[in-house]
Structures are given as C-alpha cells and as structure tokens.
C-alpha positions as CSV (number, residue, x, y, z in Angstrom):
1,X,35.1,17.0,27.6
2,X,36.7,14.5,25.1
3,X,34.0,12.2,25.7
4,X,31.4,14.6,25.2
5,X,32.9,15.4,21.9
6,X,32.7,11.7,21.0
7,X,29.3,11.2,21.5
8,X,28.1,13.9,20.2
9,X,29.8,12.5,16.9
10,X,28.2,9.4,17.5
11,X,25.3,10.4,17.8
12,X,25.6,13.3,15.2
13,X,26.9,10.5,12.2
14,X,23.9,8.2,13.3
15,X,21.4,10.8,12.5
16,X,22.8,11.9,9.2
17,X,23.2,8.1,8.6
18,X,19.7,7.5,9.3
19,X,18.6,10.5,7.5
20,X,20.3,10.1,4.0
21,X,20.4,6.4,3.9
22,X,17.8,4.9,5.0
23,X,15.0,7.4,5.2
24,X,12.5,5.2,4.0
25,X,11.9,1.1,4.4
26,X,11.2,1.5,0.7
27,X,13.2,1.9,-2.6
28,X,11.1,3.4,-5.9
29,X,12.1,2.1,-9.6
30,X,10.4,2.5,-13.1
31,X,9.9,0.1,-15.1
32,X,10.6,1.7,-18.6
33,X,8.5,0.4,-21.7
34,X,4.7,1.6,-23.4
35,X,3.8,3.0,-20.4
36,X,6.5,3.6,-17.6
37,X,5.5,2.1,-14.5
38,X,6.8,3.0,-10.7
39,X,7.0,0.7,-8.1
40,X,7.4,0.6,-4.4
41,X,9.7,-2.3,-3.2
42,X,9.6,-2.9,0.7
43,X,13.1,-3.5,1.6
44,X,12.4,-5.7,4.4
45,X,9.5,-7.9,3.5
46,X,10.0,-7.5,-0.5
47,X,6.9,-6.8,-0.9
48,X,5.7,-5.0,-4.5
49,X,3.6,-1.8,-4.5
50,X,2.4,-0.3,-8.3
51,X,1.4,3.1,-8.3
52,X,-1.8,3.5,-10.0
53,X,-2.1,6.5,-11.9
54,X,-6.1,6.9,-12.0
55,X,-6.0,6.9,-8.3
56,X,-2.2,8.1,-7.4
57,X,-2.5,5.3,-5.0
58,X,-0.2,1.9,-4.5
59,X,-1.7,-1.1,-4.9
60,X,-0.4,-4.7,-4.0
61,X,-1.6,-7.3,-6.3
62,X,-0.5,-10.4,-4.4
63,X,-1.7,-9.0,-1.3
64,X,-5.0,-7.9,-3.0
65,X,-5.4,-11.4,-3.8
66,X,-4.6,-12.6,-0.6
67,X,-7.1,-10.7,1.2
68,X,-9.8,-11.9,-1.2
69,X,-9.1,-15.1,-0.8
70,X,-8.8,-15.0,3.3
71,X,-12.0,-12.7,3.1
72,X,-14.2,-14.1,0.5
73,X,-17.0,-14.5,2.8
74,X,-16.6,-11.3,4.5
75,X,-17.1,-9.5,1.3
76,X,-20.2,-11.6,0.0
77,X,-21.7,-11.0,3.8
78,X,-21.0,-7.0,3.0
79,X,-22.2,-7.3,-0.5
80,X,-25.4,-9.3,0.6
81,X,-25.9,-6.5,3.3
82,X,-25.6,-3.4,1.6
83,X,-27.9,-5.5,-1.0
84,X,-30.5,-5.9,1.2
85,X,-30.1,-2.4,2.6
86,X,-30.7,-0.9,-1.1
87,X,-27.5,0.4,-1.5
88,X,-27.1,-0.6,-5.2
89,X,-30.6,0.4,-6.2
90,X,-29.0,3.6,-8.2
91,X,-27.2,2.6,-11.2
92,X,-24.9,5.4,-10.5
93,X,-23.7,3.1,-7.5
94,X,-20.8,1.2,-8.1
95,X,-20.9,-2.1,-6.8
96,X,-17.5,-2.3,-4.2
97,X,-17.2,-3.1,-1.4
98,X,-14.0,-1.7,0.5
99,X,-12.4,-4.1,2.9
100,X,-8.9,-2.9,4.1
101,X,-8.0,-0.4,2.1
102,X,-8.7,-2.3,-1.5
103,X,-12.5,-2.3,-2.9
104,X,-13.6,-5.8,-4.4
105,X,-16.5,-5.9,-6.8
106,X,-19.5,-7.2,-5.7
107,X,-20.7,-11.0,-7.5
C-alpha cells in the first residue's frame, strides 16, 4: 500500500511539474520601446520567433533567410511556372510564392 502511495506521488508531482513548468518548449517576452514587440524564444534550439501583428502570425527572420537561400531555385522554378501558367496576369494578384510556410516575392 506504501508503495502505491509513493508512486502515485511520483507520478502525481511529475505531472504538476510538467504542467506548470514547462508547458511549453517556448518562453514569450516584449520588447518595450515605439512599438512593443513579442517574441517567441525556443528554449531548446534558441531560435527567435516575432509575432507579426498584420498577420498574428510568428515569423523567423534567420530561418526565412535560410530557406531562401537553400531554395532560391525552387522559388524562381515556382515563380517561372505559375508565370507561364498566367497566374499573375491580374494585377490584383500578388506576386508570392509560398514555400514552407513563408511567401517570397516573385523577381
């Protein structure tokens, strides 16, 4: 019965534990100033997240620029494509492509 007890404690402070202090891989600050910004730190990797407020979505600068750089070819392929296709006959039509969850203007 003691050892029942026991684990059930274990297992009880683990979950409390998990859920109050470490809920989330990330931790949130803003950055006061002319505009108040809030970012998304991951606490493992230390990568940066800024939330944009147009969107209400995060966006990573370094790894948006990573991506373009790695994909550069990909996206002229896509922008030659929907070119070709007639996408961007409309002047409405912005001129993005999306390429893993970021959109990269078209050259």
């Amino acid at each position: 019965m003691r050892q029942q007890i026991v684990l059930f404690g274990a297992i009880a402070l683990l979950v409390l534990l998990g859920y109050f202090v470490w809920p989330t891989p990330y931790r949130y600050i803003v950055l006061p100033g002319t505009s108040p910004m809030v970012l998304r730190i991951n606490r493992f990797t230390d990568r940066v997240w800024r939330l944009r407020m147009g969107d209400l979505d995060w966006f990573n600068p370094a790894e948006y620029d990573e991506i373009a750089a790695r994909s550069s070819d990909e996206i002229k392929r896509r922008c030659h494509k929907a070119e070709m296709e007639g996408a961007f006959q409309d002047p409405q039509n912005r001129r993005v492509i999306e390429l893993r969850g970021y959109t990269f203007s078209c050259p």
